[in-house]
LUMMITOR-585145 format. One record per residue (C-alpha): residue in three letters; residue number from 1; y, z, x. Coordinates in nm, 3 decimals. Layout:
<sites>
SITE;Ala;NUM;Y;Z;X
...
</sites>
This chain:
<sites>
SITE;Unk;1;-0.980;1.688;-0.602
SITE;Unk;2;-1.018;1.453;-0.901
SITE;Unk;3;-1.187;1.140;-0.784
SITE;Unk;4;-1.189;0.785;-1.007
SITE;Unk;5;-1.447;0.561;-0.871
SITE;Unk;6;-1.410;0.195;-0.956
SITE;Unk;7;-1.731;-0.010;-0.844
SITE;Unk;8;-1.641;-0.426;-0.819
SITE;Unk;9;-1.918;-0.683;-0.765
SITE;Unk;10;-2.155;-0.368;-0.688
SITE;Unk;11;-2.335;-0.134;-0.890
SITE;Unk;12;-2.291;0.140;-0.945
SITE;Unk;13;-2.464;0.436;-0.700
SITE;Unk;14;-2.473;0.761;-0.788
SITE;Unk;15;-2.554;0.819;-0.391
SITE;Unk;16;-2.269;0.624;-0.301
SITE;Unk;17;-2.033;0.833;-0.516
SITE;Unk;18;-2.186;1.176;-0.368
SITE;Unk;19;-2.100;1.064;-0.036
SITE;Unk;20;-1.774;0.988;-0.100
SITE;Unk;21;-1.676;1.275;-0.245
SITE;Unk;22;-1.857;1.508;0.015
SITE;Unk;23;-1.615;1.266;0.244
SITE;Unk;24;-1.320;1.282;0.032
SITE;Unk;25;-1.400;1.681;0.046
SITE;Unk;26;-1.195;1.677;0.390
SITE;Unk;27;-0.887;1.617;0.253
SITE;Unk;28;-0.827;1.943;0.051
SITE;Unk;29;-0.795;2.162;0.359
SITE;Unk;30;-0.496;1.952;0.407
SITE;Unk;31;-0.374;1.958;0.030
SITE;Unk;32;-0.195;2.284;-0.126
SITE;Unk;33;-0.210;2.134;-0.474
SITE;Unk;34;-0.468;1.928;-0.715
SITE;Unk;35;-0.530;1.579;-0.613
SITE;Unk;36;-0.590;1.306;-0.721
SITE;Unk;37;-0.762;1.032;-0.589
SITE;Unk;38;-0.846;0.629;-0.743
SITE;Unk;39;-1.105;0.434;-0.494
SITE;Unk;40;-1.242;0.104;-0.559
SITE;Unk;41;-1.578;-0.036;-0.363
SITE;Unk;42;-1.584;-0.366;-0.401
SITE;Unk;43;-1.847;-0.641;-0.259
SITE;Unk;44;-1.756;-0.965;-0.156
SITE;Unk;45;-2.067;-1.173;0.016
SITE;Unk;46;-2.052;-0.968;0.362
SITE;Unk;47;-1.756;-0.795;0.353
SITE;Unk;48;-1.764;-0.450;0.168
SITE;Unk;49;-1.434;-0.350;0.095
SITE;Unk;50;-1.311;0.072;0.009
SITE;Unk;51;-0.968;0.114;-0.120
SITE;Unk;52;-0.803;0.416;-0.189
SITE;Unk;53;-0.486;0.542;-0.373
SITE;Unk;54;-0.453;0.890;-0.349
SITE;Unk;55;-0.159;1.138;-0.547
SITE;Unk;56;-0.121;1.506;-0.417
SITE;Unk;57;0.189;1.723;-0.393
SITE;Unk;58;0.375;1.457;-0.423
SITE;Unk;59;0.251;1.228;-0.119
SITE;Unk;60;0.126;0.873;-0.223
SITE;Unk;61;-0.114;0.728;0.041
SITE;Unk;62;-0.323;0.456;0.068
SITE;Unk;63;-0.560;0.282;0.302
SITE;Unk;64;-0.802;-0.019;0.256
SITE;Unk;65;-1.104;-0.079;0.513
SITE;Unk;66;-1.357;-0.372;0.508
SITE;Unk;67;-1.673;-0.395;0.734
SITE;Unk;68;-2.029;-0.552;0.644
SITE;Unk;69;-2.160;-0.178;0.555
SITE;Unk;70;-2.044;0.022;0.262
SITE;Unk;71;-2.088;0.355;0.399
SITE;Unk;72;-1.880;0.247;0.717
SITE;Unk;73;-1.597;0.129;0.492
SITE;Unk;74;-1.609;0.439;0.309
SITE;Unk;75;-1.567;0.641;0.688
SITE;Unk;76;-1.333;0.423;0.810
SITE;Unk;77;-1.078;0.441;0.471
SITE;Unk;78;-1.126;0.837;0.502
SITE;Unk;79;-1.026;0.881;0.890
SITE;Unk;80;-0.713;0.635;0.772
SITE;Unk;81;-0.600;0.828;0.484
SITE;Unk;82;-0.698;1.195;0.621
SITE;Unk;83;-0.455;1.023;0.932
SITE;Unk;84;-0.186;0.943;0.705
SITE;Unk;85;-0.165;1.283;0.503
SITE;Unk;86;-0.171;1.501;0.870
SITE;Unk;87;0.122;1.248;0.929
SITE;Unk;88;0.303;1.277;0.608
SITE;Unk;89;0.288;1.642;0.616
SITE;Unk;90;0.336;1.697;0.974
SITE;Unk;91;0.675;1.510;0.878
SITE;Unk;92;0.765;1.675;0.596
SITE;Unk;93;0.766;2.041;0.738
SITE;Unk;94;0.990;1.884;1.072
SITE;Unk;95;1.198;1.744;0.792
SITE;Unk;96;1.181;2.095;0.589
SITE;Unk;97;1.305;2.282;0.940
SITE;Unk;98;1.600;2.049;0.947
SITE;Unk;99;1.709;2.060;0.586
SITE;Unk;100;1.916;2.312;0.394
SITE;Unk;101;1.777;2.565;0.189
SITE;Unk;102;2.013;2.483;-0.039
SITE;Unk;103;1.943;2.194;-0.136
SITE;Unk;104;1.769;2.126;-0.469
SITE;Unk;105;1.627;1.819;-0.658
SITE;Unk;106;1.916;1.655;-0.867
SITE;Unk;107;1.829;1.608;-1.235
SITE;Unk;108;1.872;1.274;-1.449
SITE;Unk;109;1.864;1.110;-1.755
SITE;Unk;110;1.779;0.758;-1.778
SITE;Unk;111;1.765;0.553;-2.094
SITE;Unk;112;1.644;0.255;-2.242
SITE;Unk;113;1.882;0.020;-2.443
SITE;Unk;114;1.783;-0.196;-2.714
SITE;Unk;115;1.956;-0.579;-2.661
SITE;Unk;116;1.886;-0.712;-3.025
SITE;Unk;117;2.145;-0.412;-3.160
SITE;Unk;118;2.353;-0.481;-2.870
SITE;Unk;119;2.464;-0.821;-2.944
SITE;Unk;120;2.597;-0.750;-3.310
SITE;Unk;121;2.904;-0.535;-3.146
SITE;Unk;122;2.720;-0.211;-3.260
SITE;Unk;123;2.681;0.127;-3.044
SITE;Unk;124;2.396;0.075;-2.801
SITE;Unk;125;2.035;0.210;-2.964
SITE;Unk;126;1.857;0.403;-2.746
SITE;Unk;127;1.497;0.327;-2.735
SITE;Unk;128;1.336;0.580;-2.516
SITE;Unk;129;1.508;0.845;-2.308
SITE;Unk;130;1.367;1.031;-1.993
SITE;Unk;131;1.482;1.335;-1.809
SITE;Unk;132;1.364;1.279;-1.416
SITE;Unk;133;1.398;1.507;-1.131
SITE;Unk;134;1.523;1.325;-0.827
SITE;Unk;135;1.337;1.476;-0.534
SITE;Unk;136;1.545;1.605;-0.234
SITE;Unk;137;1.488;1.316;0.103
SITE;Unk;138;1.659;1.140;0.321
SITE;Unk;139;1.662;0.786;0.346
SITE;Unk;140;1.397;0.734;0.603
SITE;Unk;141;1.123;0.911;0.384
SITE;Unk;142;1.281;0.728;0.030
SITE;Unk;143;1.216;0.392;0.243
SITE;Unk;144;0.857;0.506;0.296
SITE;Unk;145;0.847;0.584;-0.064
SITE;Unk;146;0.917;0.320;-0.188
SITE;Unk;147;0.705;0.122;-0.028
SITE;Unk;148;0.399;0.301;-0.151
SITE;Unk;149;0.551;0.314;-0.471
SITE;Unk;150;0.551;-0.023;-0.714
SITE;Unk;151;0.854;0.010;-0.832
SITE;Unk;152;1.136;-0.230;-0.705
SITE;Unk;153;1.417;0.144;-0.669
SITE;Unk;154;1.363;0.536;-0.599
SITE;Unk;155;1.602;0.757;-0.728
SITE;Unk;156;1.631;1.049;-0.511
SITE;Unk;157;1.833;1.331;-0.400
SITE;Unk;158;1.994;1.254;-0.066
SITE;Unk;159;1.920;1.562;0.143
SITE;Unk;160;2.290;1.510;0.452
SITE;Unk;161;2.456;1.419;0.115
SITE;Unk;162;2.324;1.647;-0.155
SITE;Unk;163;2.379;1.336;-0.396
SITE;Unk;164;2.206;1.104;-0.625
SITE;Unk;165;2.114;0.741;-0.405
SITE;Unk;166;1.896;0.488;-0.557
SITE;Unk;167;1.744;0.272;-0.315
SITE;Unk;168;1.582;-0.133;-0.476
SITE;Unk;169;1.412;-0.374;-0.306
SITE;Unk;170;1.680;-0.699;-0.314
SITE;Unk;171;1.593;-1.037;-0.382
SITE;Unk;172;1.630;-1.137;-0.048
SITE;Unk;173;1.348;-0.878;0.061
SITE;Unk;174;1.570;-0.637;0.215
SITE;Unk;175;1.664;-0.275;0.081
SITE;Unk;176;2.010;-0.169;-0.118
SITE;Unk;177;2.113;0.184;-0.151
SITE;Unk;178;2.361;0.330;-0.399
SITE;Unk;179;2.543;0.605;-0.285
SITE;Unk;180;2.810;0.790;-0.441
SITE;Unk;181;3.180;0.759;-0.266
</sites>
């Protein structure tokens, strides 16, 4: 596992970074692939904060703790996220049961226009083009998603549909989904 450790209001320990990674270490049992994981310690007069964004296999989890010890913020953020990825995975293979084998992620294009050619009447000018894989869910797990996701939409590949839905936060703060008729 590839760990990034950001260090805010707090210098930077060489002991403390051991001891999160031996921590940290846990998680691969649970991980087929490489992961990768971004924490930040951060001090704040008594409250020591541990943050952490981790990226494996496609799971994006993260958990925050704050106590008045370091070391018990760093235990603490571990026992969340370590609960979270048992969770996530424990869903995906019920999930995996229920699916079809057939069912394979839907590719993509999506490109970006440039206005200032647009307004002259001319053919739109693409400005950067990207071929995505939409990954096979349903819209329970794209909901999840996106909310540990910062993007305002998902595009995925409905799994009871075997279409392309995007789902976007709205305005409003509820959730849209397109879905092909």
């Amino acid at each position: 596992m590839q760990i990034n450790v950001t260090f805010r209001n707090l210098d930077p320990s060489d002991h403390l970074r051991q001891y999160l990674s031996e921590k940290m270490e846990r998680l691969d049992k649970y991980l087929e692939t490489a992961a990768e994981a971004h924490v930040v310690l951060r001090v704040e007069k008594f409250r020591h904060t541990a943050d952490v964004s981790l990226s494996a296999n496609g799971l994006r989890i993260k958990g925050v703790e704050e106590t008045e010890d370091m070391y018990s913020a760093i235990d603490l953020v571990v026992d969340n996220v370590e609960k979270q990825v048992k969770r996530q995975l424990a869903k995906r293979k019920s999930r995996k049961g229920q699916q079809q084998d057939n069912i394979k992620a839907l590719s993509f294009t999506m490109n970006v226009l440039d206005r200032a050619h647009m307004d002259g009447g001319e053919e739109p000018v693409y400005v950067k083009t990207t071929r995505i894989q939409a990954k096979p869910m349903d819209v329970e797990e794209a909901i999840e998603e996106l909310d540990l996701i910062k993007n305002d939409f998902l595009v995925f590949t409905n799994t009871k549909s075997n279409t392309i839905n995007v789902i976007y936060r709205r305005k409003d703060g509820n959730l849209g989904v397109f879905e092909p008729v």
